[in-house]
C-alpha positions as CSV (number, residue, x, y, z in Angstrom):
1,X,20.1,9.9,131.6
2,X,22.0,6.6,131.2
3,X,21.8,3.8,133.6
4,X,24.4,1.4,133.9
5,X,24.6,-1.6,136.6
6,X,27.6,-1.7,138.6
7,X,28.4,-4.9,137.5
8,X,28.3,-3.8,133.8
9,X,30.5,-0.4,134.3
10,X,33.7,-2.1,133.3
11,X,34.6,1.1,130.7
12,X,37.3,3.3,131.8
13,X,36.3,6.2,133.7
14,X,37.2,8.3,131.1
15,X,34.4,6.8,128.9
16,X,31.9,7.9,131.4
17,X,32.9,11.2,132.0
18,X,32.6,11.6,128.1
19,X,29.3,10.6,128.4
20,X,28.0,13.3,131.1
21,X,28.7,16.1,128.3
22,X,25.5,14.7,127.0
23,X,23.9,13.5,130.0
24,X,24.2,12.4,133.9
25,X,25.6,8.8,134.2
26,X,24.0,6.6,137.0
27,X,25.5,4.1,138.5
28,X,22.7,1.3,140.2
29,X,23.1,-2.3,142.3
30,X,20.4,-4.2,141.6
31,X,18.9,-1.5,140.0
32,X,18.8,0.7,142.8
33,X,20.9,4.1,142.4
34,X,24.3,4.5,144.0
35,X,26.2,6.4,142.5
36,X,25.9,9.6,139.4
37,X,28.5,10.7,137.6
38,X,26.8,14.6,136.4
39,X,28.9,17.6,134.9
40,X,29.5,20.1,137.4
41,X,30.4,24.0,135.8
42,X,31.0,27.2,137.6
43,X,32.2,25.5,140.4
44,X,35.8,25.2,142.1
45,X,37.0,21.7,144.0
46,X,36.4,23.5,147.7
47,X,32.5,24.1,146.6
48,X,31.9,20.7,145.6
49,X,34.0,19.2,148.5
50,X,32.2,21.5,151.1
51,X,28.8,20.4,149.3
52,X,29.5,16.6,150.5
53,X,30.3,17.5,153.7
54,X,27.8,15.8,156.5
55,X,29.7,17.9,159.1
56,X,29.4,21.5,156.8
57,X,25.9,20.8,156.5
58,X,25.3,20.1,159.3
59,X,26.4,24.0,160.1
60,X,25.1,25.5,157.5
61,X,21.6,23.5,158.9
62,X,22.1,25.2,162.7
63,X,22.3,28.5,161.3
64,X,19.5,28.5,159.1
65,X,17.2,27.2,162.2
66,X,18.8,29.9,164.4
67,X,18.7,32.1,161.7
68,X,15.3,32.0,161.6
69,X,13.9,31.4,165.2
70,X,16.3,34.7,165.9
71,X,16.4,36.5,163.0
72,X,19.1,38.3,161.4
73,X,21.0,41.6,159.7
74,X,21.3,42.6,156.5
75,X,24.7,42.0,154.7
76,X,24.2,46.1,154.2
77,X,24.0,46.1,158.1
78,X,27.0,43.8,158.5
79,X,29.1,45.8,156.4
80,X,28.1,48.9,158.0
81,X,29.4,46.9,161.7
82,X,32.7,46.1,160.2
83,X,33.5,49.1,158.1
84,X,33.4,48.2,154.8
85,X,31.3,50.5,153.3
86,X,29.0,50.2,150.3
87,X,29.9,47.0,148.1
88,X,31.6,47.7,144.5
């Protein structure tokens, strides 16, 4: 991992993002961590977007507590509800 102060990350961005082939880039103010710069694969700009989303967590969060104080059905089950029928 590379550590670079904020005061010393005066590279172009482009330099940095070269960097995170090899490994994450971290960004610190007085040494403390504030911001990384990592290589993201398999992933498409929504995901990532919806990933730093207080309020989209903050769903996902409500439904994993009701989830499990309630329980829930199988995505077999909710496929037989809606009429889909056996995945492919």
């Amino acid at each position: 991992m590379k550590v670079i102060e904020k005061s010393k990350a005066i590279s172009p961005l482009s330099e940095y993002t070269s960097a995170i082939e090899k490994e994450p880039v971290v960004i610190t103010c007085d040494g403390k961590p504030i911001a990384a710069l990592i290589a993201i694969e398999n992933t498409d700009l929504e995901t990532v977007s919806l990933s730093n989303n207080q309020k989209f967590q903050d769903i996902i969060e409500r439904s994993r507590v009701r989830h499990n104080a309630e329980g829930g059905i199988s995505s077999d089950e909710m496929r037989r509800k809606l009429g889909l029928g056996e995945p492919k």
